[in-house]
C-alpha positions in Angstrom: 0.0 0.0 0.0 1.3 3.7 -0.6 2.1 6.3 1.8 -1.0 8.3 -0.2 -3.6 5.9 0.3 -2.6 5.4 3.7 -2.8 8.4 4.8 -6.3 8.7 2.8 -7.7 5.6 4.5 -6.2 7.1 7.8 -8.2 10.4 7.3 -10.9 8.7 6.5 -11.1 6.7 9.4 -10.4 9.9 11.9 -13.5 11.7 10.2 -15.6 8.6 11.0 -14.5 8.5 14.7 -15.1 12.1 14.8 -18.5 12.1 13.6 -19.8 8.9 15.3 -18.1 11.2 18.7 -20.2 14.2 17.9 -23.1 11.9 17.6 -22.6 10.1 20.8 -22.5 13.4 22.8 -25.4 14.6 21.3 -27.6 11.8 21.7 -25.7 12.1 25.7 -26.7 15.7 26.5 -30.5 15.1 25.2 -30.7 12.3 27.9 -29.0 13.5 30.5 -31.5 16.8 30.3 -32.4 17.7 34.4 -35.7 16.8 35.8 -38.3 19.2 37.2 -38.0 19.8 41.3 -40.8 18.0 42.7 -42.6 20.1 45.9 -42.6 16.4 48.1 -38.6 16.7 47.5 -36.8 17.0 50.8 -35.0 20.1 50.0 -37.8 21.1 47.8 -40.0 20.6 50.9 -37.7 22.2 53.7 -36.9 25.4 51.2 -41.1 26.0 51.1 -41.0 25.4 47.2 -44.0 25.7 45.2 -44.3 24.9 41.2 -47.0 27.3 41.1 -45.9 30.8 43.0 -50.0 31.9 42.6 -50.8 28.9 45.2 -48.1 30.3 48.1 -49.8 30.5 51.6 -49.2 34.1 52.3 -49.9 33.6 55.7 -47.2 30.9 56.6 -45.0 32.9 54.4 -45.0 36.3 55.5 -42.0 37.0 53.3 -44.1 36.1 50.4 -45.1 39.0 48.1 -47.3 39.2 45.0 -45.3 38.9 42.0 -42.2 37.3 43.1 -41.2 34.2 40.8 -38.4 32.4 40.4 -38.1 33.7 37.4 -37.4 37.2 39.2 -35.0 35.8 41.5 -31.5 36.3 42.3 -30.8 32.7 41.6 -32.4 31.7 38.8 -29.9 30.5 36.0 -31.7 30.5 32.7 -32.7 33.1 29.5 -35.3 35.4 30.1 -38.7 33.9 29.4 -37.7 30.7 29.6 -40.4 28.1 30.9 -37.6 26.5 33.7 -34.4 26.8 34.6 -31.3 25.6 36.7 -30.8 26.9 40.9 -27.9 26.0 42.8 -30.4 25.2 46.0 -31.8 22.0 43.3 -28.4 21.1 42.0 -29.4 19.1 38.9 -33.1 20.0 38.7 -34.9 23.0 36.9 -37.0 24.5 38.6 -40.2 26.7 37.1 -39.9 30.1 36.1 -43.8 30.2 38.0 -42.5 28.8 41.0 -41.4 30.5 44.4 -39.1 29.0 47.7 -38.6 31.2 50.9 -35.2 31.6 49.7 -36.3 33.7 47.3 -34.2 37.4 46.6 -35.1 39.6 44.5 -32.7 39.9 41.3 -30.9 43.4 40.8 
């Protein structure tokens, strides 16, 4: 065999490896993509959180106030008007952009 088609069948190789790589992390990130905090979640439960900020007792959580969203909060890690997003309290959950915790703080 010559040095050419060596080096051809060599290439050729490395592209395949590449491409079946790319795949593979692609098809690894889609199912890998973080589940929704659920409110019966320990730490979900101990932080006060609620998928629905609408349905907070205002009354057991006097620090509550009308509006406030984890979408509007100081720790929510995702793109303006997006549906969920990450927080460092639910490491490796999204939480709701309509939710609400008591750890709540208002975003600057």
């Amino acid at each position: 065999m010559s040095s050419f088609s060596a080096k051809t069948s060599n290439r050729r190789v490395f592209m395949m490896q590449m491409a079946t790589a790319a795949t593979a992390v692609m098809a690894v990130s889609e199912a890998t993509a973080q589940a929704m905090v659920d409110e019966k979640d320990p730490q979900a439960a101990a932080l006060a959180y609620k998928a629905d900020g609408t349905k907070v007792d205002k009354a057991k959580f006097p620090k509550f106030v009308a509006g406030s969203n984890c979408a509007n909060c100081a720790l929510y890690q995702a793109k303006a008007g997006a549906a969920a997003g990450g927080c460092p309290l639910f490491a490796g959950k999204q939480v709701a952009a309509k939710a609400w915790c008591s750890a709540w703080a208002k975003k600057a």
